[in-house]
N, C-alpha and C positions, 0 to 999 in steps of 0.2 A: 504494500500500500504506500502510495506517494505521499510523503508529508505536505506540509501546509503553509506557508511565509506568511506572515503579517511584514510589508513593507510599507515605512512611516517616513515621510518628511514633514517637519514639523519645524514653525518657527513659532517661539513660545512669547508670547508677551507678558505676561506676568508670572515669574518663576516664582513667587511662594504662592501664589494659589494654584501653578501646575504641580505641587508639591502634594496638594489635596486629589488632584487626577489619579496620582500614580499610587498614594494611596488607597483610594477607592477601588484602582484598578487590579489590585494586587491578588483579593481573591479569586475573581476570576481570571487570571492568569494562571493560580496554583493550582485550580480545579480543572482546567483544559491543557496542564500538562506543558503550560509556555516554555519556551527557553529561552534566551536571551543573546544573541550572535553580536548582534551593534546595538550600543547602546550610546548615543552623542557620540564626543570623543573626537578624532581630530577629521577634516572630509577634504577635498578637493572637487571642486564640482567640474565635472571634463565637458560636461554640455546643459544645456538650458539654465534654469535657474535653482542656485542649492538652498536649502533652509538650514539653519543655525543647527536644527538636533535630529538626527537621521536614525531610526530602529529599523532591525530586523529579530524580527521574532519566529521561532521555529515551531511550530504543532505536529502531533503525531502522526496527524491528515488533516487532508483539507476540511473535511468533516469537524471536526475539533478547532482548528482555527476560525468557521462558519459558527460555530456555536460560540465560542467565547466570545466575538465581536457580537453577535444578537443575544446574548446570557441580560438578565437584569443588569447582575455585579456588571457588566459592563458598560450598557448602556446608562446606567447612572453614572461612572465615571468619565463615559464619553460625552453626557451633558456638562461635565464641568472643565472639560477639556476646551470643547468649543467656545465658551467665555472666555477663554484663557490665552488660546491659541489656537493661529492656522494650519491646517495638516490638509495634506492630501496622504489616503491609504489604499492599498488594496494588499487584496488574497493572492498569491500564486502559488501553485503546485510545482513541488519539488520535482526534481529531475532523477528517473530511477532508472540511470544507466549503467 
């Protein structure tokens, strides 16, 4: 079974209330199995436009990555995310070569 990517570009405008995101978002990360590949840290952007905090998160499958973004635990931390800061995300499925 092909795992699951959460990939996040995010520029965060208020870092102590995106501090309430990541807490809110915690549980649902620990129930869907998340891992954490990037997390900020340093980025070089080689094309378009980069944002300040870049995530890659790993799920077991896609399946499991699809629930934890639709989970309550998440979508409550995903409304306080949006006050907070702009993201673009999406799902993609791992490469099982």
């Amino acid at each position: 079974m092909a795992k699951g990517y959460w990939i996040a570009h995010v520029e965060v405008r208020d870092p102590e209330r995106y501090k309430d995101y990541v807490a809110t978002a915690k549980p649902a990360f620990e129930r869907y199995g998340a891992k954490f590949l990037a997390r900020g840290g340093a980025y070089e952007a080689m094309e378009g436009k980069g944002r300040g905090r870049n995530v890659v998160i790993e799920f077991p499958s896609m399946q499991a990555a699809r629930d934890c973004y639709n989970s309550a635990d998440y979508q409550a931390a995903k409304a306080i995310r949006q006050e907070v800061a702009d993201a673009e995300m999406i799902i993609v499925e791992g490469y099982e070569g």
